[in-house]
MARNU-290001 format. One line per field, with one value per residue: x, y, z of N, C-alpha, C, O in turn; residue number from 1; residue in three letters. Coordinates in steps of 0.001 Angstrom, whole numbers, plus 500000, padded with zeros to 6 digits. Layout:
BEGIN
n.X	[X;...] $
n.Y	[Y;...] $
n.Z	[Z;...] $
ca.X	[X;...] $
ca.Y	[Y;...] $
ca.Z	[Z;...] $
c.X	[X;...] $
c.Y	[Y;...] $
c.Z	[Z;...] $
o.X	[X;...] $
o.Y	[Y;...] $
o.Z	[Z;...] $
i	[NUM;...] $
aa	[ala;...] $
END
This chain:
BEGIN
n.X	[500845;500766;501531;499599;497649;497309;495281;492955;491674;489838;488209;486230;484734;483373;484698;485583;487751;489007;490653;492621;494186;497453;499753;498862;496099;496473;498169;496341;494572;496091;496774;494064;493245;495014;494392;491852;489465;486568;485652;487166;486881;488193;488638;489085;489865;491911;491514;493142;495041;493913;493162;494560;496140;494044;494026;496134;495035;493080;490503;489726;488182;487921;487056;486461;486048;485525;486035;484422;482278;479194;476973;477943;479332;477609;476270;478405;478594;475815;476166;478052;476421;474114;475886;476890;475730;476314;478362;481052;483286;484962;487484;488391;490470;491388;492757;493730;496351;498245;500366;500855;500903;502651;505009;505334;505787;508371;509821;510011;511390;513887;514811;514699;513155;510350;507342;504399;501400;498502;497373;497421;496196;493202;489948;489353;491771;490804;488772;489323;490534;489134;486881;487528;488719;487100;484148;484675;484865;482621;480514;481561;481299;478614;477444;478384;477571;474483;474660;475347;474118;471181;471627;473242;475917;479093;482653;484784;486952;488507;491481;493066;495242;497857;498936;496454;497028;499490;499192;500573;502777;501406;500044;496843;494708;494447;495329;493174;490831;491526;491439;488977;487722;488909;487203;483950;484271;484524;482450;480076;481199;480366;477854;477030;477672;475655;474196;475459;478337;481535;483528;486501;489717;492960;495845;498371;501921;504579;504632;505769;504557;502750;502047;503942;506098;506099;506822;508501;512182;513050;511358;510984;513230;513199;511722;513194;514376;517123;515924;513553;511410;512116;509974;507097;506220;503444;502376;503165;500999;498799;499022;497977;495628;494353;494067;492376;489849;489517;488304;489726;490023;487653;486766;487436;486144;485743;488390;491503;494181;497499;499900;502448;505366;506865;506928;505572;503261;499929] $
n.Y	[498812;502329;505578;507198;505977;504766;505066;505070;502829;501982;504093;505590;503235;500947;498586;495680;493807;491246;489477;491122;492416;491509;490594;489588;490548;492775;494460;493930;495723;498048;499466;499034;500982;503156;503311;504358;503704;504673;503619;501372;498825;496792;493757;491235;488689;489831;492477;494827;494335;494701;497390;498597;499048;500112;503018;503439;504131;506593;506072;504025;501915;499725;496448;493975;490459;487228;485016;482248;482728;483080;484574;486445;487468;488037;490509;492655;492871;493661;496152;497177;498183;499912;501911;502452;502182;500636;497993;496879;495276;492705;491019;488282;487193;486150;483563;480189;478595;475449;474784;473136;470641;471263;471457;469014;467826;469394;467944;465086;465715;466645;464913;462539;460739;458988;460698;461557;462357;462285;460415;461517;463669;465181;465620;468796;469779;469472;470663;473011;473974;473645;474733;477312;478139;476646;476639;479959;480615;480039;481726;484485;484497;483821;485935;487999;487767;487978;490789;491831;490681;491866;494393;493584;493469;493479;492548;489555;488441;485470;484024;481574;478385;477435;474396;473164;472201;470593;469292;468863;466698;465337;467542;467257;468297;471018;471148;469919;472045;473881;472706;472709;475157;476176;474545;475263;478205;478149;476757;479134;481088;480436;480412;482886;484826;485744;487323;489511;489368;488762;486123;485160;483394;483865;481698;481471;480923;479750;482909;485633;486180;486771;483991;482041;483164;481610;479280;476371;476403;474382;473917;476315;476139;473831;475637;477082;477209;477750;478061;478474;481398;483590;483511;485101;488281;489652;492402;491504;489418;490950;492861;490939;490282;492215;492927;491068;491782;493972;496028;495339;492790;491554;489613;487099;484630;482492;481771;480110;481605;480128;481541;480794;481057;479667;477228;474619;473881;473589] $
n.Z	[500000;499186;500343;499718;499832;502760;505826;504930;504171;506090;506862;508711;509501;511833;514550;515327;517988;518993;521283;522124;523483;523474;521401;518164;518139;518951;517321;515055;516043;516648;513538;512704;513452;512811;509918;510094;511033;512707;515355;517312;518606;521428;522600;525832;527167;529435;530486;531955;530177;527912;527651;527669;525447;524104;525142;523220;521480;518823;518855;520615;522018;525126;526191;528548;527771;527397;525220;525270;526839;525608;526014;527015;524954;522661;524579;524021;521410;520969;522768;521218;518379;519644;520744;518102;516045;514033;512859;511199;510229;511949;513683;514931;517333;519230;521250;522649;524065;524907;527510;529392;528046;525815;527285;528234;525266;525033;526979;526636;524209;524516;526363;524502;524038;523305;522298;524456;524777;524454;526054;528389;528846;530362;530689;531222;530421;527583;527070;528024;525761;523550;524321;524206;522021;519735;520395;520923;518352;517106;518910;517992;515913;515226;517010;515099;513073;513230;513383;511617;509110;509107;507367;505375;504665;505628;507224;508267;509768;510988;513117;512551;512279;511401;512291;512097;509366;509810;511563;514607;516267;519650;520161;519779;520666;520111;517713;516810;517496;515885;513595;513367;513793;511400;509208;510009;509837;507092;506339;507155;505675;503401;503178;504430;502591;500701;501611;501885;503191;503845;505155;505963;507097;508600;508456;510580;510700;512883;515475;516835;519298;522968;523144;521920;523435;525396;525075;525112;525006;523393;521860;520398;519027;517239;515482;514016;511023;508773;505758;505647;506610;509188;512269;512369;512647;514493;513586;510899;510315;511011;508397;507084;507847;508023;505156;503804;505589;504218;501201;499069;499067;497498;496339;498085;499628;502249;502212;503398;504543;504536;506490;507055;506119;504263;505767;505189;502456;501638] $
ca.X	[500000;501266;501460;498051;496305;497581;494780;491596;490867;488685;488032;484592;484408;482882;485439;485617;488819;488882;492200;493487;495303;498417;499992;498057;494660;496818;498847;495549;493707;496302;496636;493012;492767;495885;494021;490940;488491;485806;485344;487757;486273;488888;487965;489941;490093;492926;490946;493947;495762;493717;492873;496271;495870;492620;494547;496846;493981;492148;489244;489830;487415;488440;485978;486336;485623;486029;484968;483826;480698;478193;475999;479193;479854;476360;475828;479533;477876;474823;476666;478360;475588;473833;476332;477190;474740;476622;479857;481352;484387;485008;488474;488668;491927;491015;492999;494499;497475;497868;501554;501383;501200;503991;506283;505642;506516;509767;511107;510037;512603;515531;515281;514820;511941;509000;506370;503335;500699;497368;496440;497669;495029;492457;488976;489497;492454;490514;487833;489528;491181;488198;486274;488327;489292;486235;482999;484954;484965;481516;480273;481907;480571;476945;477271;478726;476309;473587;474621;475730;472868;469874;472320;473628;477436;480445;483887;484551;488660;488999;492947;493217;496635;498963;498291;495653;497548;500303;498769;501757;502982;501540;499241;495675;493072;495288;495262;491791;490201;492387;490562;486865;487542;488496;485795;483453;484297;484401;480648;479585;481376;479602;476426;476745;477873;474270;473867;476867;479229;482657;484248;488206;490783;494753;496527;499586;502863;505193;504540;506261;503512;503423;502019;505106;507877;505846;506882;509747;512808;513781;510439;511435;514206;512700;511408;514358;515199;517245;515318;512249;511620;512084;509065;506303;505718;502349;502352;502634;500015;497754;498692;497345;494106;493516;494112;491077;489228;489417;487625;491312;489891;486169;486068;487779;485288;486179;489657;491937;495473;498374;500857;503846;506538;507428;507319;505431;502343;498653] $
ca.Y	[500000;503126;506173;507777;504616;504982;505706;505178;501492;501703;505050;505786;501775;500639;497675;495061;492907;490259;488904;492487;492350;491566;489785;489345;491353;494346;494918;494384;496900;499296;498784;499224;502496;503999;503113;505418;503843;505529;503019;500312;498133;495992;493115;490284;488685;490633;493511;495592;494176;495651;498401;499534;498977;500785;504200;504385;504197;507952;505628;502853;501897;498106;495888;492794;489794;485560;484828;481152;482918;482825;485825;488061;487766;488644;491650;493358;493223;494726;497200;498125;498400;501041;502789;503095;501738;499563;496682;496790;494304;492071;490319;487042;487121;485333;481887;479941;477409;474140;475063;471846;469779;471767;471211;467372;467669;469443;467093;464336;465949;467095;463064;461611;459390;459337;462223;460865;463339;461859;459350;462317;464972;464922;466019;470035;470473;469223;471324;474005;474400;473746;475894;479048;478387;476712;477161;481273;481259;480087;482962;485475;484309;484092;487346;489430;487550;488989;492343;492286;490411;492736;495260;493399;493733;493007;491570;488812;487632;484674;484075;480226;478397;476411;473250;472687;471555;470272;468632;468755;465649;465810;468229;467071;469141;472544;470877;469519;472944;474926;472449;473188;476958;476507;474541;476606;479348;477951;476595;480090;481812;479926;480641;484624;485520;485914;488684;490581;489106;487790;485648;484307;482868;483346;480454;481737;479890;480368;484577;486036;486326;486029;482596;482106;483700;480814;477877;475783;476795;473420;474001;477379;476391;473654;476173;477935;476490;478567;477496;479657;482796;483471;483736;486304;489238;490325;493307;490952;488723;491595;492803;489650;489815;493457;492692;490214;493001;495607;495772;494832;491044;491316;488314;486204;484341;481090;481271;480109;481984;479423;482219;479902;481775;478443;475711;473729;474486;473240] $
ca.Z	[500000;499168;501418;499567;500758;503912;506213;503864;503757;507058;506808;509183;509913;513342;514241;516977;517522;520065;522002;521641;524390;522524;519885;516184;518313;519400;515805;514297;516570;516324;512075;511898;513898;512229;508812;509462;511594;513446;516386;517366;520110;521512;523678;525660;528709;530298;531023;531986;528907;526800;528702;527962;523680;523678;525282;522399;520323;519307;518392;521062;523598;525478;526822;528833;527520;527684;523933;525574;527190;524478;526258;527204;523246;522519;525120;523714;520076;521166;522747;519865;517770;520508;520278;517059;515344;512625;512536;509830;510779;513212;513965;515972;517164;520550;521348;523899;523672;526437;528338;529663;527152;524929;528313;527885;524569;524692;528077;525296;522764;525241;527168;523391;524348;522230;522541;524918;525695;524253;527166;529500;528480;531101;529796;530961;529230;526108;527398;527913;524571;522676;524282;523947;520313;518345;521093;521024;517523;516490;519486;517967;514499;515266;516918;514035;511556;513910;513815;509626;508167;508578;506306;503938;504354;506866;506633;509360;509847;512362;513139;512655;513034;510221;513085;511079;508867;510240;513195;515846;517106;520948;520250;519163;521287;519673;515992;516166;517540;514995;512229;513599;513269;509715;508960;510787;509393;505553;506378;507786;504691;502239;503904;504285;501114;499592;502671;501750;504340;503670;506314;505827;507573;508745;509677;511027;511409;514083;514961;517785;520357;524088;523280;521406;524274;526732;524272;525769;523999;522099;520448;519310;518045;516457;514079;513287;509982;507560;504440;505194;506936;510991;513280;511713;513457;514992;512631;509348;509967;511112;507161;506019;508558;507602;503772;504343;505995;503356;499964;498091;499009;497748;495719;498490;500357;502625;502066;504225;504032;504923;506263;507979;506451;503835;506172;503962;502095;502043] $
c.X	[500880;500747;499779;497264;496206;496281;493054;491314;489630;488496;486080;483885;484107;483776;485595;486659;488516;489975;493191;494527;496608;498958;499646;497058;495182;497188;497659;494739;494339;496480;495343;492645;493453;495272;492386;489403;487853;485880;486067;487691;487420;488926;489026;489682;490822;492386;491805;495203;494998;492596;494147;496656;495195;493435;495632;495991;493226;490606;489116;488554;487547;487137;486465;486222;486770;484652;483882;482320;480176;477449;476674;479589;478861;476329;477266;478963;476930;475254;477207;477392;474652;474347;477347;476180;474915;477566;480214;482484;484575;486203;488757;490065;492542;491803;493557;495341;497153;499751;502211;501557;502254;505225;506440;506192;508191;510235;511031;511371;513855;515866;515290;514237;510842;508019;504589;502611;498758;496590;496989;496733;494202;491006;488694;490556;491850;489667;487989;490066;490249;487231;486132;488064;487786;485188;483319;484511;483328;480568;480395;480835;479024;476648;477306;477804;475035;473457;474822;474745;471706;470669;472817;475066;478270;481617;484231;486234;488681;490746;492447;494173;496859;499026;497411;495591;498577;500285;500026;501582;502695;500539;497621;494725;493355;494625;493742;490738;490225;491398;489397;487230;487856;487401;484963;483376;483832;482954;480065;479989;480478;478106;475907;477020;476907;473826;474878;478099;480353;483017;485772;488631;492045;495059;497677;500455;503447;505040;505353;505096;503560;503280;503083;506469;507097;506345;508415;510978;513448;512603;510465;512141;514240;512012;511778;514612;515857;516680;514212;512384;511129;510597;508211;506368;504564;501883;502177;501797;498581;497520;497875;495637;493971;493578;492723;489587;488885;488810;488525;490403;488555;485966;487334;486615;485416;487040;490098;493646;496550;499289;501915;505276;507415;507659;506958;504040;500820;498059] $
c.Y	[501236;503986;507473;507170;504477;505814;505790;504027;501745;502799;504542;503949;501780;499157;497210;493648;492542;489807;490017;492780;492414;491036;490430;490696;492545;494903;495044;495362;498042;499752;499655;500600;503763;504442;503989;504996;504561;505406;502132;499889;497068;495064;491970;489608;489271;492014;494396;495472;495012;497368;499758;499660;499987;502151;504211;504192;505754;507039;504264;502615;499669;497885;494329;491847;488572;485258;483087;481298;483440;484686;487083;488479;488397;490136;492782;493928;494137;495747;498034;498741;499581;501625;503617;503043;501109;498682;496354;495506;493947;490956;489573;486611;486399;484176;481557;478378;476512;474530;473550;471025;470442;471476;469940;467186;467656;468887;465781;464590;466020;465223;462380;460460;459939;460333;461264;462133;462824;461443;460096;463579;464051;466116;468198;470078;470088;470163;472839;474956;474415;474724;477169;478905;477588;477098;478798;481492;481660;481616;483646;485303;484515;485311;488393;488753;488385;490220;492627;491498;491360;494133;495285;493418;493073;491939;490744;488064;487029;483955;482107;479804;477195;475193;472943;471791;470442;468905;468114;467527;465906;467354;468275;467875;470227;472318;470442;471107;474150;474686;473029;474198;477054;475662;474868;477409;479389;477936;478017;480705;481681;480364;482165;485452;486048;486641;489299;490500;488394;487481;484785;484244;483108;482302;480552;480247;479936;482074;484794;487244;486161;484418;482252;482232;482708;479616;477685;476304;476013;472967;475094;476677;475295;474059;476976;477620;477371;478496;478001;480691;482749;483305;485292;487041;489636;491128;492562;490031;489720;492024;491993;490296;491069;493406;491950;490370;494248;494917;495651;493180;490872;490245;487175;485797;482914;480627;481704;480322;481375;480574;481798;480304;480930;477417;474653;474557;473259;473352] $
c.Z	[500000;500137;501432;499688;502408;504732;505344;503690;505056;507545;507142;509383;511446;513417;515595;516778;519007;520260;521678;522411;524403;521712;518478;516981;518092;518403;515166;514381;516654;514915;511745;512170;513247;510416;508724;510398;512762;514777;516242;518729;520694;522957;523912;527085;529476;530310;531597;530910;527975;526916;527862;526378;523565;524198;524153;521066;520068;519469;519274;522126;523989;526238;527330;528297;527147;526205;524065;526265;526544;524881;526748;525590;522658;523078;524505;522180;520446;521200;521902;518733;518468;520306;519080;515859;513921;513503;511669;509867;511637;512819;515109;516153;518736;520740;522465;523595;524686;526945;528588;529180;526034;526020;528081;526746;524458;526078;527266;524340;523449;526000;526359;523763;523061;522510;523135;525676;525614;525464;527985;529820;529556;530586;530312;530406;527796;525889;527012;526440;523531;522754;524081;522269;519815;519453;520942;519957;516687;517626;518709;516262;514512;515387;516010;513014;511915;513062;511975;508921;508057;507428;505820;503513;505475;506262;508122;509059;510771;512134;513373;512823;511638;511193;512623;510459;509032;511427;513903;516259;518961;521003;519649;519344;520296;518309;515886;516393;516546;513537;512439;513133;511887;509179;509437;510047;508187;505486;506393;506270;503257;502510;503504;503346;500254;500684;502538;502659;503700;504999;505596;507148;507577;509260;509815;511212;512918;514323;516819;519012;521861;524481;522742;522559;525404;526256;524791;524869;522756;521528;519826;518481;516981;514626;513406;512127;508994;506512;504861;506362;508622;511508;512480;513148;513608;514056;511296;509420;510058;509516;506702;506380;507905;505747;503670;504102;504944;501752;498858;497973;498731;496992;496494;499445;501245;502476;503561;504023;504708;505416;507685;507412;505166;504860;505407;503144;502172;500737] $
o.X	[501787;499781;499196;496095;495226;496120;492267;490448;488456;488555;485222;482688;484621;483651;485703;486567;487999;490561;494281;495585;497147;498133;500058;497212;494698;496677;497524;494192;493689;496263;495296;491950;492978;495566;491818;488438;488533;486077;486020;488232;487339;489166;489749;489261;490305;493288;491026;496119;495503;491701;494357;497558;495666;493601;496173;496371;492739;489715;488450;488241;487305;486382;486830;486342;487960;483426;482961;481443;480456;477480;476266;480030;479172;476355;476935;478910;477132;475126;477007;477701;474380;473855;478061;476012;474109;477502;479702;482036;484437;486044;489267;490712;493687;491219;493900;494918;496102;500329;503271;502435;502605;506355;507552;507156;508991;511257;512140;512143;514850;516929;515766;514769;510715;508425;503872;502969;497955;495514;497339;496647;494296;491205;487852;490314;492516;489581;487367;489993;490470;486767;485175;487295;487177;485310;482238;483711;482914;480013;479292;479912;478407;475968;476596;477346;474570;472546;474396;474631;471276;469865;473306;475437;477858;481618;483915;486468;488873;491094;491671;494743;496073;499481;497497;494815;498456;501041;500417;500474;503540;500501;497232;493938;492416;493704;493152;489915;489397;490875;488884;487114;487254;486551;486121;482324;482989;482269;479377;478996;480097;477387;475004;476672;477173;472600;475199;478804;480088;482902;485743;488140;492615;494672;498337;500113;502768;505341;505295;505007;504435;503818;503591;507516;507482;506330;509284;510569;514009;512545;510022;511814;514959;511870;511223;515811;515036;517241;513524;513437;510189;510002;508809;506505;504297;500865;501223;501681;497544;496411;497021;494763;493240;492778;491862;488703;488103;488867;488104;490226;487971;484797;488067;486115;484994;487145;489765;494341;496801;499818;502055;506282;508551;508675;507766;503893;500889;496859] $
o.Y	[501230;503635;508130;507556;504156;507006;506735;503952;501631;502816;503867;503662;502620;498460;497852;492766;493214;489628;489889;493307;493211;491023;491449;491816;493358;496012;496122;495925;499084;500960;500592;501304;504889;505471;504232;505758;504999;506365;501665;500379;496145;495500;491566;490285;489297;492798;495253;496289;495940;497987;500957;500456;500908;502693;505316;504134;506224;507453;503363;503448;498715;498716;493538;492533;488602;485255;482778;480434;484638;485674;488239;489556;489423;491035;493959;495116;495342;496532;499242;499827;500406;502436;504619;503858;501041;498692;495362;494605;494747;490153;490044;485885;486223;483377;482406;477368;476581;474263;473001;470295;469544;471279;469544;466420;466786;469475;465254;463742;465473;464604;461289;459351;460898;460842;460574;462725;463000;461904;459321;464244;462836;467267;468819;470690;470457;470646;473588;476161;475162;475405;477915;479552;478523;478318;479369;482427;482652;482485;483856;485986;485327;485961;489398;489448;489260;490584;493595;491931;491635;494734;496317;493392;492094;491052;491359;487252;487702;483458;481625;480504;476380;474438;471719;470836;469411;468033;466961;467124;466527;468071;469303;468221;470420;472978;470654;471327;475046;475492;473828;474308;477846;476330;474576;477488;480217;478738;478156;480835;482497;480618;482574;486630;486695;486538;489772;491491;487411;488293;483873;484820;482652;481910;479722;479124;480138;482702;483966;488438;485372;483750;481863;481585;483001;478724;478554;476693;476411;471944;475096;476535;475424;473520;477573;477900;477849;479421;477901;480773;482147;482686;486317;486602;490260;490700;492851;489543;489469;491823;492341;490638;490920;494195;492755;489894;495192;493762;495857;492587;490114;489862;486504;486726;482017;479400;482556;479460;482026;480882;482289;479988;481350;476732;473834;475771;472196;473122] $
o.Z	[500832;500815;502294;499692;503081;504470;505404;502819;504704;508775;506574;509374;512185;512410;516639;515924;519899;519193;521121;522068;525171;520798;517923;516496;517304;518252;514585;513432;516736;515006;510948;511437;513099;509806;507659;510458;513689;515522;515104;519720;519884;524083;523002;528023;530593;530015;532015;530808;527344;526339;527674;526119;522898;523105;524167;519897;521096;520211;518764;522977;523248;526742;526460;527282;526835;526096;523308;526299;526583;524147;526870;525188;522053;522237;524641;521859;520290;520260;521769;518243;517595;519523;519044;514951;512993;514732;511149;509158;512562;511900;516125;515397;519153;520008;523287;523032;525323;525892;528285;529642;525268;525575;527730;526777;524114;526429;527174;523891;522974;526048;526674;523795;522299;523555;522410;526695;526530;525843;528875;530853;529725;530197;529663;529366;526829;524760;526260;526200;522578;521839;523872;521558;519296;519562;520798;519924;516088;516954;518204;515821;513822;514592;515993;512106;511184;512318;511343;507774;506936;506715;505360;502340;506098;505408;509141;508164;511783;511062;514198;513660;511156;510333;512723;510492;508370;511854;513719;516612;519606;522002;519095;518462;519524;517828;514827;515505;516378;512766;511657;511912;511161;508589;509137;509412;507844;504851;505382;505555;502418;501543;502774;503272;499241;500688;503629;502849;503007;505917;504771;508118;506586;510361;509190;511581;513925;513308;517729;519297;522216;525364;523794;522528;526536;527104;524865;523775;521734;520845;518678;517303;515990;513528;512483;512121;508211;505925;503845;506994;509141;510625;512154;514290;512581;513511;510574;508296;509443;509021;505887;505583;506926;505244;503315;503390;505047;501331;497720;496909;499505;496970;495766;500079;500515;502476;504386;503485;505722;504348;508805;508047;504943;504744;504969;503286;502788;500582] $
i	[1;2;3;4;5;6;7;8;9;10;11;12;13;14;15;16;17;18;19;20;21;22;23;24;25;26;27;28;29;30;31;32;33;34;35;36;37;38;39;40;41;42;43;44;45;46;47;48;49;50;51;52;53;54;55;56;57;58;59;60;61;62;63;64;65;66;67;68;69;70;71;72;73;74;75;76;77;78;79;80;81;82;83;84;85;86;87;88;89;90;91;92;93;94;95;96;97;98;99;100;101;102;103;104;105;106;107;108;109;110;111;112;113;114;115;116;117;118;119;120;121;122;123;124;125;126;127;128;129;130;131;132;133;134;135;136;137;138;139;140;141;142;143;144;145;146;147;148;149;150;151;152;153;154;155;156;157;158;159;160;161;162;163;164;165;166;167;168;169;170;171;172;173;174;175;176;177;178;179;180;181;182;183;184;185;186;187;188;189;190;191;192;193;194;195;196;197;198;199;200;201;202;203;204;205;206;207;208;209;210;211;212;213;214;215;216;217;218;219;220;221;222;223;224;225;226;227;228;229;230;231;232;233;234;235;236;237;238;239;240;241;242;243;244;245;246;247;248;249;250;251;252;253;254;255;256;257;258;259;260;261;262;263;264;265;266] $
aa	[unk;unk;unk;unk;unk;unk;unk;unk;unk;unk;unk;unk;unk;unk;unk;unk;unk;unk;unk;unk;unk;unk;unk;unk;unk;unk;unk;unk;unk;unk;unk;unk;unk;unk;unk;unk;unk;unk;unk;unk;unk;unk;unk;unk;unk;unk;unk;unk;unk;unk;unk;unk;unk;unk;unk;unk;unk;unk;unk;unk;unk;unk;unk;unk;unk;unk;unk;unk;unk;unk;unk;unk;unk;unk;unk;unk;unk;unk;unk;unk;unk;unk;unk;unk;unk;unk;unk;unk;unk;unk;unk;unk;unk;unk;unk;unk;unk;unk;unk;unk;unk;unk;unk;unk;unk;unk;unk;unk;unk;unk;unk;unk;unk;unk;unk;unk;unk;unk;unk;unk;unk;unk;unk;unk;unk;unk;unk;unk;unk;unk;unk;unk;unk;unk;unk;unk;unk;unk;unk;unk;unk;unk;unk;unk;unk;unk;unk;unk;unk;unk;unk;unk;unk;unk;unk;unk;unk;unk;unk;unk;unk;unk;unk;unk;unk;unk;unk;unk;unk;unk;unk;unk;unk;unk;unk;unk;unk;unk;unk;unk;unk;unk;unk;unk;unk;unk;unk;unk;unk;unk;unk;unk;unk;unk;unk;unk;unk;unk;unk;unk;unk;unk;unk;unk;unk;unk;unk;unk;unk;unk;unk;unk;unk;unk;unk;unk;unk;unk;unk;unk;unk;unk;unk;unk;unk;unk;unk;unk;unk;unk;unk;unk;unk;unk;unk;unk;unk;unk;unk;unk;unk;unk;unk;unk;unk;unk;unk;unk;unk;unk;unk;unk;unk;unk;unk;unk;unk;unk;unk;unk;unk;unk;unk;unk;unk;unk] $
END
């Protein structure tokens, strides 16, 4: 984008990003505000995380929120819609990793035993990971269909994950919740398109997140490889998500953008 585009894709947009807190949410919520929008709602659970986004926002206002409660996802929409009385975009940028099961992995790789985490999952950590990431995503989805079907438009970016694809050795709940949300999403896209709605997909690779600086370090470095490109930054996947977002991508609909950097492809 050149520097006379700069500032005019979401020019007078009403915009609500979720897991803003920091990472992919915060680059994309500051991105979208620098680019022209009116209203940038930015919601997360860390309620003093993104507390602290939304002040270097002119257009910021932060809101609470656990995208796993269905009627806290609901009453935040409303709200927005009160007081603005549109939604033009909405970025799902919400997720949650398992700690403990990436620690089993990498004492697996450093003791050179085999990788055993399956029959160690106990039904909240399956719980828990599913619920955040696909029960969050379809929330957030219903909600913004809500609020963008009676008028015929909206752009809808949920942050998905290259696990997907990949499905991590030792990580199933992660890779299977990662799949729902892209299918999910694809279903939903196909759907809202004949109401003026696009919905896509990122599926980030490795990005330098604080889920990322919690990952053991002989699974970083795992994904060091010279032969494709370091750890994305926050900032270039938000490009992608706000590329998505903007009327550059109007005849993409239910795509899902592989962006791992070349690890492999899909």
């Amino acid at each position: 984008m050149d520097g006379n585009e700069q500032g005019v894709r979401f020019e007078g947009r009403v915009v609500l990003v979720t897991g803003a807190a920091s990472g992919m949410g915060a680059a994309i919520a500051r991105q979208v505000a620098a680019e022209g929008a009116r209203a940038v709602v930015v919601a997360d659970v860390n309620g003093d995380g993104v507390e602290t986004v939304a002040k270097e926002l002119t257009a910021g206002r932060a809101v609470p929120l656990d995208v796993a409660d269905a009627a806290a996802v609901d009453a935040v929409v409303e709200d927005v819609l009160r007081e603005h009385g549109r939604l033009d975009v909405v970025v799902h940028a919400a997720g949650v990793d398992d700690p403990q099961a990436k620690q089993l992995i990498a004492d697996a790789l450093v003791e050179g035993r085999p990788i055993e985490v399956t029959d160690r999952l106990d039904d909240a950590a399956w719980r828990r990971v599913t619920r955040v990431n696909l029960d969050g995503t379809f929330h957030v989805l219903r909600a913004a269909v809500r609020a963008m079907r009676p008028v015929g438009a909206g752009a809808i970016v949920v942050i998905g994950s290259s696990s997907a694809f990949d499905t991590p050795v030792g990580y199933p709940h992660y890779a299977a919740s990662k799949a729902g949300v892209h299918a999910l999403s694809q279903a939903v896209a196909k759907e809202v398109i004949a109401s003026g709605i696009r919905v896509n997909v990122v599926a980030p690779g490795p990005t330098e997140t604080g889920m990322a600086a919690r990952t053991p370090e002989v699974l970083r470095s795992g994904f060091a490889d010279p032969r494709v490109r370091p750890y994305a930054t926050p900032e270039e996947i938000a490009d992608i998500a706000l590329f998505l977002a903007s009327e550059a991508s109007v005849n993409l609909v239910g795509a899902v953008l592989l962006a791992n950097g070349g690890r492999f492809t899909a």
